[in-house]
N, CA, C and O atoms as a DFTB+ gen file, in Angstrom:
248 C
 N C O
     1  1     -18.622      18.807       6.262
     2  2     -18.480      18.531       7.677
     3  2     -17.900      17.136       7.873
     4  3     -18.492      16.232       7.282
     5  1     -16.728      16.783       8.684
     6  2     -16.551      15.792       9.016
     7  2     -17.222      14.718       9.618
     8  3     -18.150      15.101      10.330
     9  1     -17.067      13.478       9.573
    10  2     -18.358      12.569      10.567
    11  2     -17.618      12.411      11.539
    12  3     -16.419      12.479      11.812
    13  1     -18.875      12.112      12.164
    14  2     -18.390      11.991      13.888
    15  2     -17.718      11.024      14.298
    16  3     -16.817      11.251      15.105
    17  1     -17.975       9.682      13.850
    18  2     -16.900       8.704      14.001
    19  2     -15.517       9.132      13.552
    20  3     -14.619       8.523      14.133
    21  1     -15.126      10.030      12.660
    22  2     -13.789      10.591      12.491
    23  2     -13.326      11.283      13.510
    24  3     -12.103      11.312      13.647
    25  1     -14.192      12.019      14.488
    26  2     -13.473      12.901      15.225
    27  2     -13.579      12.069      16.190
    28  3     -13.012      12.641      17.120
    29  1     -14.109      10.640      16.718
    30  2     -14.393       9.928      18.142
    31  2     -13.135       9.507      18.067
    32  3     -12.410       9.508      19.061
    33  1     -12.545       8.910      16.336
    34  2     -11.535       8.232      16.447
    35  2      -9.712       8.798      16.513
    36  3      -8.706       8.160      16.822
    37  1      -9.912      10.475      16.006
    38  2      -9.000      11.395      16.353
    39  2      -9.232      11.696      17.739
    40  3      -8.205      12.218      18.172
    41  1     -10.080      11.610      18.604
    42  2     -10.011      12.118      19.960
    43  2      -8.973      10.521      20.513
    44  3      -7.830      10.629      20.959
    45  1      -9.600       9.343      20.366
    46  2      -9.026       8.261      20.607
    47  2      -7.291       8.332      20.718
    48  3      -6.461       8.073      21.590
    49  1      -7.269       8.755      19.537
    50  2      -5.538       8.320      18.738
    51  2      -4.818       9.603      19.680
    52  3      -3.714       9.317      20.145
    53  1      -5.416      11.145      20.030
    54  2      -4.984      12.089      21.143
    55  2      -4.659      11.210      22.339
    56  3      -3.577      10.786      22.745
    57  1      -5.764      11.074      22.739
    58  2      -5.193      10.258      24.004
    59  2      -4.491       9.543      24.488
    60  3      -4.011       9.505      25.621
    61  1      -4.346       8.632      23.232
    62  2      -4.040       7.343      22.978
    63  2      -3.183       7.253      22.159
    64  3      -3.841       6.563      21.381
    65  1      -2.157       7.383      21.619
    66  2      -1.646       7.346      20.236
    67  2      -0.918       6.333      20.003
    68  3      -0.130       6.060      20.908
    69  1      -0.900       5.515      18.880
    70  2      -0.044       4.378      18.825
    71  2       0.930       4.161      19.159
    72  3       1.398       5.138      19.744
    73  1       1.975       2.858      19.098
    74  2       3.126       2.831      19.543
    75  2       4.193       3.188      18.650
    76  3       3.826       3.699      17.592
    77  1       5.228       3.063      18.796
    78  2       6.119       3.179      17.953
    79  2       6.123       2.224      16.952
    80  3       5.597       2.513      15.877
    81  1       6.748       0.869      17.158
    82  2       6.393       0.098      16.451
    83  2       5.375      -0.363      15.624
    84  3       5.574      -1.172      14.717
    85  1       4.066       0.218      15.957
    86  2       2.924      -0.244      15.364
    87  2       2.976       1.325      14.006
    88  3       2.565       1.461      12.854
    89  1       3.647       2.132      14.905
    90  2       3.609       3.346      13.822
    91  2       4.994       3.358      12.289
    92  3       5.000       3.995      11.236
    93  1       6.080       2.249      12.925
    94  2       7.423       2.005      12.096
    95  2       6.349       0.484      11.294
    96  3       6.420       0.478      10.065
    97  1       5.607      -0.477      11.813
    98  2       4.863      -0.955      10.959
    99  2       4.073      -0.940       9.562
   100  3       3.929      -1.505       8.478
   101  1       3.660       0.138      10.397
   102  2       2.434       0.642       9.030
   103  2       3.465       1.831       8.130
   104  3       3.529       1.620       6.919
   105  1       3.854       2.429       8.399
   106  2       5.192       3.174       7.319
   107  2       5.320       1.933       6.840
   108  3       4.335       1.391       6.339
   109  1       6.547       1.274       6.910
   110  2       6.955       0.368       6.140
   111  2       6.155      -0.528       5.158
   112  3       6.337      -0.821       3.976
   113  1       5.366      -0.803       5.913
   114  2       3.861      -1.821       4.661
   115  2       3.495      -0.956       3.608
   116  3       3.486      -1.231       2.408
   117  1       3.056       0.595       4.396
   118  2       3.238       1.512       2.804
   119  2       4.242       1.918       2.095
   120  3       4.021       2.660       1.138
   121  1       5.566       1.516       2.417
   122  2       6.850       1.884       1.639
   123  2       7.063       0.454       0.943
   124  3       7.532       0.442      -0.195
   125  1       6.794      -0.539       1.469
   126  2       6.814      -2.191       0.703
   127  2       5.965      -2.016      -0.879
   128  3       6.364      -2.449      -1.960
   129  1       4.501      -1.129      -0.563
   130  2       3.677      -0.730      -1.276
   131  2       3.751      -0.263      -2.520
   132  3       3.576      -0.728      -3.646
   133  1       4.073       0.843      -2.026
   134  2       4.643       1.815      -3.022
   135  2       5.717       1.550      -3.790
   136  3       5.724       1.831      -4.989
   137  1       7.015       0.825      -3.004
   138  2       8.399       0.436      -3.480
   139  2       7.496      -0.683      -5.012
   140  3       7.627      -0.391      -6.201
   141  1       6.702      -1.837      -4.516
   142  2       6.154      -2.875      -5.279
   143  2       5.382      -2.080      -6.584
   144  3       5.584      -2.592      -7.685
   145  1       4.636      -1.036      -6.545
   146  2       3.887      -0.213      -7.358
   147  2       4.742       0.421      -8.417
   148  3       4.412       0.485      -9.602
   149  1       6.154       1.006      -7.782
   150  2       6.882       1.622      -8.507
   151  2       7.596       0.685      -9.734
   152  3       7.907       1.178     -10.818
   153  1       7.845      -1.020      -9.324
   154  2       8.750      -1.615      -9.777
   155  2       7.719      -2.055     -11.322
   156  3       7.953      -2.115     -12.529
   157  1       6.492      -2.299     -10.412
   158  2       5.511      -2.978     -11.150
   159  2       5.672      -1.557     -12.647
   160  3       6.101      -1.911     -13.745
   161  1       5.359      -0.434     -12.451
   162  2       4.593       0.366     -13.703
   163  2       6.424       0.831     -14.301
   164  3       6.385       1.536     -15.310
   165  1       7.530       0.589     -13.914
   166  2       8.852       0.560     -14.590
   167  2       9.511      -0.890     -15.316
   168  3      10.612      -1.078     -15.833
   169  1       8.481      -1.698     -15.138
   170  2       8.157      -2.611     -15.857
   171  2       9.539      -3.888     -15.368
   172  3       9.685      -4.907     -16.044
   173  1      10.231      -3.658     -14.408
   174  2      10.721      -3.936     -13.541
   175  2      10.565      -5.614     -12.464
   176  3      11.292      -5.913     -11.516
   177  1       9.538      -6.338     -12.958
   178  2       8.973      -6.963     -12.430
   179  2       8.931      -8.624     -12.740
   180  3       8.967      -8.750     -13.964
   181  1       8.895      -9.370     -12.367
   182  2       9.052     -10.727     -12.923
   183  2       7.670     -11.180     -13.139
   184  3       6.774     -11.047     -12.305
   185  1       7.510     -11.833     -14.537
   186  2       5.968     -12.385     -14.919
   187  2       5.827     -13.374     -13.462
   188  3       4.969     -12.764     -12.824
   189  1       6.031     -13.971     -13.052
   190  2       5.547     -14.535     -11.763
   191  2       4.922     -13.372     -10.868
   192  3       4.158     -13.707      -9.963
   193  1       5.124     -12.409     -11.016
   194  2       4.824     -11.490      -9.825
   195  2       3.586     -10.508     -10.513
   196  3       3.155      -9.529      -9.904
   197  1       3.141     -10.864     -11.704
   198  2       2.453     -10.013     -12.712
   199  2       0.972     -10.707     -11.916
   200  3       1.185     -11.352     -10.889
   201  1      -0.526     -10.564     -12.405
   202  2      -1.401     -11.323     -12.809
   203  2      -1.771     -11.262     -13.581
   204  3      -2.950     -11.606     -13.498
   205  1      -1.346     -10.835     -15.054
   206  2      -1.360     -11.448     -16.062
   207  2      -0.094     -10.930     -17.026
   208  3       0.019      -9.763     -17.401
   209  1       0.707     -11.855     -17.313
   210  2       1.729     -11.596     -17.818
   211  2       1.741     -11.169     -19.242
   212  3       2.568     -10.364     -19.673
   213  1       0.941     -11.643     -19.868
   214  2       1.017     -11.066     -21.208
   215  2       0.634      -9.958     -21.906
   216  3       1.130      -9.499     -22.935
   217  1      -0.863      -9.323     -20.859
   218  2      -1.194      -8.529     -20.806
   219  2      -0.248      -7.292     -20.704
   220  3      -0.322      -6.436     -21.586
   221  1       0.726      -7.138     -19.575
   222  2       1.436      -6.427     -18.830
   223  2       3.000      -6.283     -19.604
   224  3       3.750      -5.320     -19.448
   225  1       3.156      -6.948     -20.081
   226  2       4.160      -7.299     -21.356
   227  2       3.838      -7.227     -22.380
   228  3       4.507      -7.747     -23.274
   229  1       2.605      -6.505     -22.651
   230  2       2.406      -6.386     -24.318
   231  2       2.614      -7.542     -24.931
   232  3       3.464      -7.409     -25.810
   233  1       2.232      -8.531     -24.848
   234  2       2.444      -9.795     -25.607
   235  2       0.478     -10.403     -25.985
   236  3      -0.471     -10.039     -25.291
   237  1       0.385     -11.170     -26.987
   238  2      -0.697     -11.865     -26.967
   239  2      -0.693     -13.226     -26.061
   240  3       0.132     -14.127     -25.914
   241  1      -1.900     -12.982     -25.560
   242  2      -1.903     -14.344     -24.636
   243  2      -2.523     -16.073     -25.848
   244  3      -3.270     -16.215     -26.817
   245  1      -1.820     -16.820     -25.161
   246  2      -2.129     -18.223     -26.253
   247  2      -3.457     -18.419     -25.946
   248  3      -4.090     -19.321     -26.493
């Protein structure tokens, strides 16, 4: 069964439904996401952008 705060907050978003922009927002933050996820595990990525570079590079750390 769903909880009820799920359906208070689908009745909300009926009535109410976001804007456009707030809806081209949140797409994009999850396409930034995903785009960053994809680059990261194709190994694609600059050790600056790693948190831990050696790890992630198969290298031993000093």
């Amino acid at each position: 069964m769903m909880p009820t705060r799920w359906l208070l907050l689908m009745s909300r978003w009926a009535k109410r439904p976001p804007s456009t922009q707030r809806v081209i927002l949140v797409f994009s933050i999850i396409a930034i996401c995903l785009a960053l996820y994809g680059l990261e595990r194709a190994g694609a990525l600059p050790d600056w952008m790693l948190m831990d570079p050696a790890k992630h590079r198969g290298l031993r750390a000093n």
